[in-house]
C-alpha positions, 0 to 999 in steps of 0.5 A, a space after each residue: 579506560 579500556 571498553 570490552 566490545 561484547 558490553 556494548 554490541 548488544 547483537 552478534 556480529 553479522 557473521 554469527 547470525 544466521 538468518 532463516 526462516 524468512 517471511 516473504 509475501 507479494 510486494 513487501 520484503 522481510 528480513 529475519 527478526 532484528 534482536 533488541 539492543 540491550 540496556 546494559 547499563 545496569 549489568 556493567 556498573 554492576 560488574 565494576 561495583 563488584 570488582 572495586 568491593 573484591 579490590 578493597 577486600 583483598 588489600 584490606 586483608 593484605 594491610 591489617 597487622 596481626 597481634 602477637 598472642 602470649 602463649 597459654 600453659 598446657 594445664 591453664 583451662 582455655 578462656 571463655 569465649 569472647 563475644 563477637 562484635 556484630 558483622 558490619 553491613 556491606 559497604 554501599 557500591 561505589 557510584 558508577 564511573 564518570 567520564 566525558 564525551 567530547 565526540 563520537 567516530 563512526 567506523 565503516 558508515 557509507 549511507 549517512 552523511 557526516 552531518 547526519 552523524 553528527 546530528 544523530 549523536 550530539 545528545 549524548 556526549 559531553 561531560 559527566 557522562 556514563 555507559 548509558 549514554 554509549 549505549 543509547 548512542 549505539 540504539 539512536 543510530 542504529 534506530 536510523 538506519 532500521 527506519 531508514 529500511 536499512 535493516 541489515 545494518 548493525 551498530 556495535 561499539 569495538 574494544 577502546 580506550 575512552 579516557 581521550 573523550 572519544 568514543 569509537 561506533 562500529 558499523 557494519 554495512 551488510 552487502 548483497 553478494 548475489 541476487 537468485 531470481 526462480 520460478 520465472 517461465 515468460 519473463 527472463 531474468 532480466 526483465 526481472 531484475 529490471 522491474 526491482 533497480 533497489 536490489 543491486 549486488 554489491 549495495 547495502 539491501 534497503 528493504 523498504 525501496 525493494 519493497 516499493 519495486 515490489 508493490 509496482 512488479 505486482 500491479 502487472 496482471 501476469 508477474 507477481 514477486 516476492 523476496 527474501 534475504 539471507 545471511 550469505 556464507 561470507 561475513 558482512 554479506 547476504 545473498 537475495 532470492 526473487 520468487 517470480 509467479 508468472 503466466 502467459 502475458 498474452 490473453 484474449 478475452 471475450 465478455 457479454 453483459 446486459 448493461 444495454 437499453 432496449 432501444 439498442 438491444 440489452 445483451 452487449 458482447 466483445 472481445 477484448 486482447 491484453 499483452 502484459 509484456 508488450 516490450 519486455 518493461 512489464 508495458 501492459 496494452 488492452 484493446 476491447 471491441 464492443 457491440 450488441 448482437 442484432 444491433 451491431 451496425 448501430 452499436 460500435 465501441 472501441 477502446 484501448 489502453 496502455 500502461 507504463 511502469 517507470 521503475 526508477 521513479 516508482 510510478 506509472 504513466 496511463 494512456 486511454 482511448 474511446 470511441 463510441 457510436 451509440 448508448 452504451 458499453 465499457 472501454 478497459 474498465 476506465 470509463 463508459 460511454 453513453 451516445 457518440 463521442 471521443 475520448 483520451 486520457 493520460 494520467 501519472 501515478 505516484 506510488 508513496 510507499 508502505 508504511 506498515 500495512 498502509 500502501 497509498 499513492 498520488 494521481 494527476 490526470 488530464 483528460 479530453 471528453 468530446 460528448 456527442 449526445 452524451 459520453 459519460 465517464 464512469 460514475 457520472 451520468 447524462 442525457 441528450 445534449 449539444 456537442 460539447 468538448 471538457 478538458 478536466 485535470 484531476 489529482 487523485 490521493 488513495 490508500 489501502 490498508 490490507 491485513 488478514 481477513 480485512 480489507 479498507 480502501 479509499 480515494 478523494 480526488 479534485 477535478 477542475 475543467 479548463 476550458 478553451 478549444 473547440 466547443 470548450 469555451 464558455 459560449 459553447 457551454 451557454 448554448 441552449 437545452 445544454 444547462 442553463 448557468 454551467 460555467 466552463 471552469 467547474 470543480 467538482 470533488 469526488 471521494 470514494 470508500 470501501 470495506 471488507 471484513 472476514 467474518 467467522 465461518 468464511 461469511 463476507 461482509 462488504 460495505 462501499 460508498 462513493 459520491 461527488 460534491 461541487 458548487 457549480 451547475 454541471 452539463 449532464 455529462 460531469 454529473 453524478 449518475 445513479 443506477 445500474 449493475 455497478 451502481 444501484 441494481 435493478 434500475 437501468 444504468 444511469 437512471 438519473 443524474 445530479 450535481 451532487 450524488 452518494 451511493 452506498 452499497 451493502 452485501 453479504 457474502 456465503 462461505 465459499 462453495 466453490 470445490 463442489 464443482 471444482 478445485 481451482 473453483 470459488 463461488 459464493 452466494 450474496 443478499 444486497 441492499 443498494 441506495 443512492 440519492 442526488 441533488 441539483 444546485 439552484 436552479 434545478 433543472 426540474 423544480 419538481 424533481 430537484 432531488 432524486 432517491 433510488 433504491 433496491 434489495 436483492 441475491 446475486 452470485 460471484 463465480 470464478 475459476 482462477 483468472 480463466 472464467 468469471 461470472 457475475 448474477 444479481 437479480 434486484 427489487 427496486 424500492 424508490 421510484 426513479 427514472 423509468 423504473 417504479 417501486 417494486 420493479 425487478 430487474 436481473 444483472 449479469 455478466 461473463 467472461 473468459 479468458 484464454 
């Protein structure tokens, strides 16, 4: 039984198809759409049903003997016409044609194993099988491979003979015949190239791996990439273009806030370097001074960061430092400090790829936290306490999920201190006005949510929330603070601080006037409403104030002109009373930079 390839293919060979019109966008890569295998079961029992009906006819016609006729003299009058008999119905269509199976051999597959092969195409062979069962072992495998992020693998079934009980797949493994890389000014091509090790001449384009390389080149602060692949002029081959939007990797910074108190001074200002490209691996080092203006011999912050992409794993390695002298300030957006202290940071980040519009990742970390008279990591709170030394691990999972004009982000992380070293072990925690019953094995769980949503007229609407939750009784530093620009405007920053504590933010954004000033211009008006609450485990440290609410409403404005200038204004209302603050207080936030 001779089997017609194009009855089966269900797709043009490779070499047909030119792929155009590719879809590309940041850290995802789309190849041209992937036509549908066709059930051509129906089309090709039809077919045989229609040659067998055309067989019988033709030797019927050839094998029926013919009556001799008497001849009929010229003056006899002709005979009355005799009835016909009635015209039979057709035939019914023979049933289609059965055969066995005993195997399936795959021709030109290199990235599946045999046993997967085996595995895969098992389910349709044996006996008193048909064509259907061809074609839905062609779309079983060629399904694995598509999932697989092989999309440029296809699957045919070549011309054969299957009276043997073997049945033949074809597969052509698409090749990548030369990598472009354009648009690329202060990172050469081999950095490039580097930061995507999926996209190799030479390999078969695995585009969910490309598309993970992508996702982590694009977390660099100066590069962003994109792909697109495209069927080359030689058969059985495609060719690969990078995209590169790059900028100096190389900026300096500088920032004022009034994130300060009055006894140091409110207006804090500082200067800060980044280098995205510190050893041409897209390594990215931070560096950040601060201080407060008529306070600067007693206001000192400082704080560094590096960060390493390691492309081949698909992950990245952070260090942190930071040191602080007085109350207050930000070290590289990874903690604040609140009194003198020390602290380092190294943590591993695992990104876990994309599944459609899903990108999520793993963290580990480990910490050091020396607080001398309270340094306080971001979102937590404190007050003047002993020296004491925390040594938390944490695991973080997050995941976002990004489509047009919507935005949803989350994490939940673990943290559990291990305790030891200098004034890290339990006694150091049992030291008096420290807390009293805080055990130097605490857990504490944290979470964290947000959303955006575009809404008809370019209006905005933003909803974020984050919290931590444990059992233990926690030195003031490992509490949940509440308060201030990133918090709960209006009230000072880490009014009061809990245990367990949630916050939850809600702003309204205006359509974007930003081209009254200018082009490359984005400014947008909001109203906001900010609440919070936190709560000790027993025994409170204040019975009377065992829970704590704060609270506000208020307008704010976000400006920026692309990555050079970025100003931020909220003026708030404070609804609850709270730390140092009374219902009805007003306080005005604000925050600048520049970057050149």
């Amino acid at each position: 039984m001779a089997v017609n390839k194009s009855h089966f293919s269900g797709r043009l060979p490779l070499r047909d198809r030119p792929w155009e019109n590719f879809d590309s966008w940041p850290g995802r890569v789309k190849v041209a759409p992937i036509p549908t295998v066709y059930a051509l079961r129906s089309r090709l029992l039809g077919a045989a049903a229609g040659s067998l009906l055309a067989l019988c006819a033709s030797l019927a016609i050839a094998q029926a003997p013919t009556k001799p006729q008497p001849s009929r003299p010229q003056s006899q009058a002709p005979a009355a016409p005799q009835s016909r008999p009635p015209i039979a119905a057709p035939s019914k269509p023979p049933a289609p044609p059965r055969f066995a199976i005993q195997r399936f051999l795959v021709e030109g597959n290199s990235i599946l194993a045999q046993g997967e092969l085996d595995r895969i195409l098992a389910p349709f062979s044996g006996k008193d099988r048909d064509f259907g069962d061809i074609q839905r072992a062609l779309e079983a495998l060629q399904g694995v491979y598509t999932g697989r992020g092989y999309n440029a693998v296809r699957v045919s079934v070549p011309e054969q003979d299957i009276r043997s009980g073997q049945v033949r797949l074809r597969v052509v493994e698409a090749r990548i015949r030369r990598v472009r890389v354009q648009g690329n000014r202060f990172f050469d091509e081999k950095n490039v190239r580097a930061g995507l090790p999926s996209l190799k001449e030479g390999t078969s384009p695995n585009t969910r791996a490309i598309g993970q390389d992508a996702q982590l080149v694009n977390e660099n602060p100066a590069k962003q990439v994109s792909l697109a692949l495209q069927a080359a002029d030689d058969p059985g081959q495609v060719d690969a273009t990078v995209r590169v939007t790059d900028e100096n990797p190389s900026r300096i910074s500088v920032f004022a806030d009034n994130t300060g108190t009055p006894k140091t001074g409110n207006l804090r200002t500082g200067v800060g370097y980044q280098n995205a490209n510190l050893f041409n691996g897209d390594d990215v080092i931070n560096a950040q001074v601060l201080t407060s203006p008529g306070h600067a011999s007693d206001v000192k912050v400082f704080g560094a960061g590096y960060r390493v992409p390691v492309y081949k794993w698909s992950g990245v390695v952070d260090a942190l430092a930071g040191y602080s002298s007085v109350n207050s300030g930000t070290v590289q957006d990874f903690f604040t400090v609140s009194g003198k202290g020390t602290v380092f940071g190294l943590r591993y980040t695992q990104l876990l790829g994309r599944v459609d519009t899903y990108e999520h990742r793993a963290a580990f970390g480990l910490d050091y936290r020396a607080y001398k008279n309270s340094v306080i990591f971001a979102d937590l709170g404190g007050s003047q306490v002993p020296d004491i030394t925390v040594h938390p691990a944490s695991l973080t999972y997050s995941g976002r999920v990004s489509q047009v004009g919507r935005d949803l982000s989350f994490n939940v992380s673990y943290s559990h201190n291990i305790p030891g070293g200098n004034k890290g072990d339990q006694a150091a925690f049992d030291e008096p006005n420290l807390r009293a019953g805080a055990s130097a094995k605490y857990s504490i769980w944290r979470a964290g949510a947000a959303f955006s949503q575009l809404l008809p007229s370019d209006f905005i609407m933003r909803a974020a929330a984050n919290g931590q939750q444990t059992k233990d009784l926690l030195i003031p530093g490992e509490q949940f603070g509440m308060g201030g620009a990133d918090s709960v405007r209006g009230y000072y920053e880490r009014e009061t601080a809990s245990d367990n504590g949630t916050r939850f933010s809600l702003e309204g954004y205006g359509p974007d006037f930003g081209t009254t000033i200018g082009s490359a211009w984005k400014v947008r008006a909001l109203i906001f409403v900010d609440m919070a609450r936190g709560r000790d485990n027993p025994p409170a440290r204040d019975l009377n104030n065992a829970t704590s609410g704060l609270g506000s409403v208020g307008i704010g404005l976000r400006a920026n002109q692309g990555k050079s200038f970025a100003f931020r204004l909220d003026a708030a209302r404070v609804t609850h009373d709270a730390g140092t603050r009374i219902k009805g207080d007003t306080r005005v936030h604000f925050a600048a930079a520049y970057s050149f």
